[in-house]
C-alpha positions as CSV (number, residue, x, y, z in Angstrom):
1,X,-70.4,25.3,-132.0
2,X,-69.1,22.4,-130.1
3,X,-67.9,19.2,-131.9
4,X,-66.8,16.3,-129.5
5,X,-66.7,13.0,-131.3
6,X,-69.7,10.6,-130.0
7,X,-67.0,7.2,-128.8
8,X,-66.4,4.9,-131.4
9,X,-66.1,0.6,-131.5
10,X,-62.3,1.2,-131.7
11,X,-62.4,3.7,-128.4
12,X,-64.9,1.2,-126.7
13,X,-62.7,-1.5,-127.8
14,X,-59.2,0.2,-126.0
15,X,-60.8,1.0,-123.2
16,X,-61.8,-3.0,-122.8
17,X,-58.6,-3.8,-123.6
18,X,-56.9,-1.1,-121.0
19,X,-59.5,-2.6,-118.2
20,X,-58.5,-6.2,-118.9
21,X,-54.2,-5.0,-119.1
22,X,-55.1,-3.3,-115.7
23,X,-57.0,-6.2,-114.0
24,X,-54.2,-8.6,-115.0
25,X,-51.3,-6.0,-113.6
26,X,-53.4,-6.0,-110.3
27,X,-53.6,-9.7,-109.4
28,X,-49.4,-10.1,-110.8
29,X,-48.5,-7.3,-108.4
30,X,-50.5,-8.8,-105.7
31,X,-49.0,-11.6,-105.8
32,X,-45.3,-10.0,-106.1
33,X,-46.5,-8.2,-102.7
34,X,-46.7,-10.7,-101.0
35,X,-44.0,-13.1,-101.8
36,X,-41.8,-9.7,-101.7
37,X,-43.1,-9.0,-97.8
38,X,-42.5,-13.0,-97.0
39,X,-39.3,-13.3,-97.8
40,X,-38.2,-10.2,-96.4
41,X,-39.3,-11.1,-93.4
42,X,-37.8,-14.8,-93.5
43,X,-34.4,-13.4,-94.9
44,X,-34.3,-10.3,-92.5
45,X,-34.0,-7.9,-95.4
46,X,-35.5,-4.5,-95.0
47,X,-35.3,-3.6,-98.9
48,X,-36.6,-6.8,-100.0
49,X,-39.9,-5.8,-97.2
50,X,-39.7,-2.3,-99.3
51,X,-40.0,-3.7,-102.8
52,X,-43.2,-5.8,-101.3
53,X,-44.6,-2.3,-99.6
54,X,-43.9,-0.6,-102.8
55,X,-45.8,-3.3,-104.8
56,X,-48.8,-3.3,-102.6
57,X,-48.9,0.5,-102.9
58,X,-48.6,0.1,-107.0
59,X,-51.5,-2.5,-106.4
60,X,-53.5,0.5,-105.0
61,X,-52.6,2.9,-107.3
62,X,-53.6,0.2,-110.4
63,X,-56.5,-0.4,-109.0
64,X,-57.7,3.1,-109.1
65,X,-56.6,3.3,-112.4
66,X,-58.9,0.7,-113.5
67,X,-61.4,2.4,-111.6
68,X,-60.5,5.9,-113.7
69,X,-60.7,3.3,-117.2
70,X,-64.3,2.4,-116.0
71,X,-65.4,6.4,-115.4
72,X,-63.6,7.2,-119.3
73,X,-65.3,4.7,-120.4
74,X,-69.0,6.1,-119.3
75,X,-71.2,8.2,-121.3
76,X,-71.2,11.9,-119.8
77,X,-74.4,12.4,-116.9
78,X,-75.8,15.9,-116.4
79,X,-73.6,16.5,-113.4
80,X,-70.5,15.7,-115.3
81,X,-71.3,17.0,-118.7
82,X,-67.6,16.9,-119.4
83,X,-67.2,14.1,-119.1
84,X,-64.4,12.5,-116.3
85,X,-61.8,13.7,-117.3
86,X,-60.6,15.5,-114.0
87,X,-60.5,12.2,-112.2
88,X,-57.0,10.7,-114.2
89,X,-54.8,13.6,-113.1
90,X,-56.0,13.6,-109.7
91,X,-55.1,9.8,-109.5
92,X,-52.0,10.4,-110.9
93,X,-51.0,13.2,-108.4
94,X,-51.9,11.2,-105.9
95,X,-50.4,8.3,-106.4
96,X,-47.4,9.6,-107.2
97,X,-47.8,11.5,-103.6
98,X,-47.4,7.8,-101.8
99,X,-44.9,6.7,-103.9
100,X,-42.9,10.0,-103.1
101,X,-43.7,9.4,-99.1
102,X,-42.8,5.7,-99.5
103,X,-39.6,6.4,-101.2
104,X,-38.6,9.6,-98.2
105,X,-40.0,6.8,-95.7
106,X,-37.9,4.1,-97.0
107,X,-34.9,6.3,-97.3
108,X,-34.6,7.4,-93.7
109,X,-35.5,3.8,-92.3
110,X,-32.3,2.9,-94.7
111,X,-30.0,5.6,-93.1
112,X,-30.8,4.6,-89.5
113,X,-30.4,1.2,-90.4
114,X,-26.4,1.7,-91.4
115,X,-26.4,3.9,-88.4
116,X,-27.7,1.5,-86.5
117,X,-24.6,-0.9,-87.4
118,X,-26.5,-2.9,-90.5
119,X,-28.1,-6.1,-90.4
120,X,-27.3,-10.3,-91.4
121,X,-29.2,-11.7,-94.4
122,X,-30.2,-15.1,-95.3
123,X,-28.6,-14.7,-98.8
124,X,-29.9,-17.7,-100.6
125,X,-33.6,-17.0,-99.5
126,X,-32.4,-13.2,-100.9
127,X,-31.0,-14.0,-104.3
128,X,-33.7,-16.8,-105.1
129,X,-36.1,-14.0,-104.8
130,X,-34.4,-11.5,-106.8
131,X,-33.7,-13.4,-109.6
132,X,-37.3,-14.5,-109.4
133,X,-39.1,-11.3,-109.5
134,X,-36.9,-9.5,-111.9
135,X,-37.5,-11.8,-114.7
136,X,-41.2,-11.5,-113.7
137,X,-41.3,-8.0,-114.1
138,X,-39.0,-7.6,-116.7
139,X,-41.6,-9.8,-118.8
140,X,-44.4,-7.6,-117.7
141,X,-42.8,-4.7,-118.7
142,X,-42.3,-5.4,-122.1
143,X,-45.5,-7.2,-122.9
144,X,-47.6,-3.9,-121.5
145,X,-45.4,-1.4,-123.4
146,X,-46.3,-3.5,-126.1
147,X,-49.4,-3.9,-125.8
148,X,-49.5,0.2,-125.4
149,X,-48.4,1.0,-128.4
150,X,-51.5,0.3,-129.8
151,X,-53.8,1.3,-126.9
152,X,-51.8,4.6,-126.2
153,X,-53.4,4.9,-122.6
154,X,-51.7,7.2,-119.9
155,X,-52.9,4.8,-117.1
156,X,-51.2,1.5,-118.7
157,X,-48.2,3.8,-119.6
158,X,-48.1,4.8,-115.9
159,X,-48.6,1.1,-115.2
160,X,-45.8,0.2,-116.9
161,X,-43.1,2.8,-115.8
162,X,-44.2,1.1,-112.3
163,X,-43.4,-2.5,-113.7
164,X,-40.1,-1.1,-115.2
165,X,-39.2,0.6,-111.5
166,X,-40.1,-3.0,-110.0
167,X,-38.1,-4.6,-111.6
168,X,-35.0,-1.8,-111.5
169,X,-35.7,-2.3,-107.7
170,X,-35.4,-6.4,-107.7
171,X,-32.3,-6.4,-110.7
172,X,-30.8,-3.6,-108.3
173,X,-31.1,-5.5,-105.2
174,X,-29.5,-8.8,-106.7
175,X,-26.7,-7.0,-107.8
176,X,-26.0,-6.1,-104.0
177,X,-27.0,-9.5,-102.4
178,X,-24.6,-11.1,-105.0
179,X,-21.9,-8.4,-104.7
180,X,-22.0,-9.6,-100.7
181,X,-22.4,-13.2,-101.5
182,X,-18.9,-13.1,-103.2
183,X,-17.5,-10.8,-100.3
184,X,-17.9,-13.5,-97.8
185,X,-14.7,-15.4,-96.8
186,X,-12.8,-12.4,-97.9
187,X,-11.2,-9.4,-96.0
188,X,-14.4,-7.2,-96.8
189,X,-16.6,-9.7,-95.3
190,X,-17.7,-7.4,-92.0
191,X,-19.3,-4.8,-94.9
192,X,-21.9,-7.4,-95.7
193,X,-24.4,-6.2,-92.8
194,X,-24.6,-2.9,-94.4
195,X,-25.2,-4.5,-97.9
196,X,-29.2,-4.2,-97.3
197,X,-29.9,-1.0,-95.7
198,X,-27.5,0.7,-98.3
199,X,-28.9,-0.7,-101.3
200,X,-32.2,0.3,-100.0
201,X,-31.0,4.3,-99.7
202,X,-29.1,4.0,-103.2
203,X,-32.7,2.6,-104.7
204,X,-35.1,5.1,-102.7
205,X,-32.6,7.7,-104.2
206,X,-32.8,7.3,-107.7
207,X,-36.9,5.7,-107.6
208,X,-37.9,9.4,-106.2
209,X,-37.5,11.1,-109.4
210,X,-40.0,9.0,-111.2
211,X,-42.9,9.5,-109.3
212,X,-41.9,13.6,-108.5
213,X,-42.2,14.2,-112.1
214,X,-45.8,12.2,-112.3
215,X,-46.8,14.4,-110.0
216,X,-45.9,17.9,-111.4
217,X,-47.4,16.6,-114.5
218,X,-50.7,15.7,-112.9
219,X,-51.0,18.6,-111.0
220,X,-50.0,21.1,-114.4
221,X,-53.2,19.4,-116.0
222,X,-55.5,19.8,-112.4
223,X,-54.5,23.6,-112.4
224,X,-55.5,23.5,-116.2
225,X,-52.1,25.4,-116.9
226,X,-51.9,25.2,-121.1
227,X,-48.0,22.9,-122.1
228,X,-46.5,25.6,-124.6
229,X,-46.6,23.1,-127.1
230,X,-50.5,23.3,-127.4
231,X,-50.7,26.9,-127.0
232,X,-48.1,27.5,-129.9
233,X,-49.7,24.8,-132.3
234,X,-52.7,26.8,-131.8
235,X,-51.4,30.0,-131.8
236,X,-49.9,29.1,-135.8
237,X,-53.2,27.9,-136.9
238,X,-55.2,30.6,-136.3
239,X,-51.9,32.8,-137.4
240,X,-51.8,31.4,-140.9
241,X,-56.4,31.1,-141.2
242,X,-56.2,35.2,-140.0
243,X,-53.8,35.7,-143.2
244,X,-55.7,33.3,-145.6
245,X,-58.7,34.9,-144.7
246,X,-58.3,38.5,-143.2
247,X,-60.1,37.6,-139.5
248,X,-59.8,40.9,-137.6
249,X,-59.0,39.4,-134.3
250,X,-59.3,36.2,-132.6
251,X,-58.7,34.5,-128.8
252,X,-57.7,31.2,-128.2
253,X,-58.1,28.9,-124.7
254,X,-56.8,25.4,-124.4
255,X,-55.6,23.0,-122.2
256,X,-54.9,19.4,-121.5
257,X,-56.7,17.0,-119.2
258,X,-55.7,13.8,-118.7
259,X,-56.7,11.9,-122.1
260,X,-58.4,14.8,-122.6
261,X,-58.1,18.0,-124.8
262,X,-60.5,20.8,-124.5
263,X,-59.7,23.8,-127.2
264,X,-61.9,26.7,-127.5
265,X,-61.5,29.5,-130.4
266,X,-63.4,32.7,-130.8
267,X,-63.3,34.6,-134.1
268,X,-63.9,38.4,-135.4
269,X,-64.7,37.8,-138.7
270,X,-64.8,40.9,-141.5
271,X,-67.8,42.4,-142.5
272,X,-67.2,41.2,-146.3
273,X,-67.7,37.8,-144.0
274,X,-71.4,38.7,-142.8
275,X,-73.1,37.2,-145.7
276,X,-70.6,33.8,-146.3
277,X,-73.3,31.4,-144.9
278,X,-73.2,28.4,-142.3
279,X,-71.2,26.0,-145.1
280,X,-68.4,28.7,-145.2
281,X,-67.9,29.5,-141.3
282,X,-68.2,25.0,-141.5
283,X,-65.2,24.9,-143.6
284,X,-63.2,27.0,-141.6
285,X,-64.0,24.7,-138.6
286,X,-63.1,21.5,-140.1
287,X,-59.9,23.2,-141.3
288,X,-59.5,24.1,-137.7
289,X,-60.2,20.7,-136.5
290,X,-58.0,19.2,-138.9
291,X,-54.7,20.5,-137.8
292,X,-55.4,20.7,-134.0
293,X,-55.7,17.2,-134.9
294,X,-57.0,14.6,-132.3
295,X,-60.2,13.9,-133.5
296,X,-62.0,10.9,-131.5
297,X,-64.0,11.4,-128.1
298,X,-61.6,12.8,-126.1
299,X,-61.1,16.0,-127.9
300,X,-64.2,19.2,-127.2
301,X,-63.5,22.0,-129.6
302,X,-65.4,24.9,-129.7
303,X,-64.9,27.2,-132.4
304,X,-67.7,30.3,-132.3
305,X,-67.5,33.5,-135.0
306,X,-68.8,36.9,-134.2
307,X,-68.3,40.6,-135.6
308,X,-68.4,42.0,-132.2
309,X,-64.7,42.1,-130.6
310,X,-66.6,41.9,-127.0
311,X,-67.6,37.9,-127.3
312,X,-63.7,37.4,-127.1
């Protein structure tokens, strides 16, 4: 038997909401692209051009996103019967795949830069902007993580960890444009051409992390590889239902998804079982279904009895 939840208004309703959240994040990290590749180009600074390539690249990967919200939020057709849920992990990997190339990219242009003998900034253009675009991110940051509390969506949380790196990136690179600001006139004024191209290596440095983890996570769900916290949640249940009520043997497969969570159980059930009826094997599935837990349309659970140890 297979119980997946039909969606509800309150599913329906999130999924709205998550489109809207992600439509709004686009056209704010548009425009944060563009002002960020500007003035990098007026002011001469190769990390400000990097935190307007990186936005542009977070622009892409939202707008897939969105396009992943739209897919969750279609009924299943009879060539994906299971629905879409494939689709989030695969955008997650490969997102984070660009963000990981961007960051290697960025971090060798940085290194050949300081090699190269550094470069002279326009620091007032430089600071305007960073002070600018950190408070602009900053304030997107909190209001998505709020609003995700509620929602509880992978592809806004993702969102947000990118509005949270942005603005790292722009806090980051005021901290270096003022820390060479206050240099000039002074003795260590001839370190301020390597202010840019170093703060850009320090940055690409500790960004990398963040998207390298995104994409082992991804790629654990598209191998379908079971976390250990599933597989031993499971494993109790049907530990504690075989002493309650003497199953002889049972198998277990689960795994996660993206939003997803697909959980199929098979059951050797006693021959003093044989005659219990439908309603009886029914309890045991709702007992079942309530601790997995995780009822709504994203969870397919299959739960089948037998008394032949070969449909395992």
């Amino acid at each position: 038997m297979i119980t997946a939840t039909p969606p509800d208004n309150h599913a329906l309703h999130s999924t709205e909401i998550e489109q809207k959240v992600l439509k709004r994040s686009i056209l704010c990290t548009f425009f944060i692209a563009s002002a960020g590749i500007v003035v990098g180009l007026v002011c001469g600074s190769i990390s400000i051009i990097f935190d307007g390539m990186f936005s542009i690249l977070d622009a892409g990967m939202c707008s897939l996103s969105l396009l992943v919200s739209r897919l969750l939020g279609q009924p299943h057709s009879r060539r994906f019967q299971f629905g879409f849920w494939h689709v989030e992990p695969m955008v997650l990997a490969f997102n984070g795949c660009l963000l990981v190339i961007l960051c290697l990219y960025a971090f060798v242009n940085a290194i050949k830069g300081i090699i190269d003998g550094g470069r002279e900034l326009e620091l007032g253009w430089a600071i305007a902007y960073a002070i600018t675009i950190s408070i602009f991110c900053f304030s997107l940051y909190f209001i998505q993580r709020r609003l995700n509390k509620k929602i509880k969506s992978e592809l806004i949380a993702l969102d947000t960890k990118s509005w949270l790196m942005s603005a790292c990136i722009s806090s980051a690179l005021l901290f270096a444009f003022i820390l060479s600001w206050l240099m000039e006139g002074t003795r260590y004024e001839y370190l301020n051409v390597y202010t840019d191209p170093f703060a850009l290596a320090v940055l690409t440095l500790l960004l990398i992390p963040v998207p390298v983890k995104t994409v082992l996570s991804a790629v654990r769900e598209i191998l379908q590889m079971t976390p250990d916290s599933l597989d031993c949640k499971i494993e109790s249940i049907m530990a504690q239902l075989t002493l309650e009520y003497g199953f002889l043997d049972y198998s277990n497969y689960a795994t996660r998804i993206g939003r997803g969570l697909f959980v199929e159980i098979h059951i050797v059930v006693p021959e003093s079982m044989a005659d219990s009826g439908v309603q009886k094997f029914d309890k045991i599935r709702d007992e079942i279904a309530l601790s997995i837990g995780e009822d709504g349309p994203h969870r397919w659970l299959t739960i089948s009895f037998t008394q032949d140890p070969k449909w395992l």
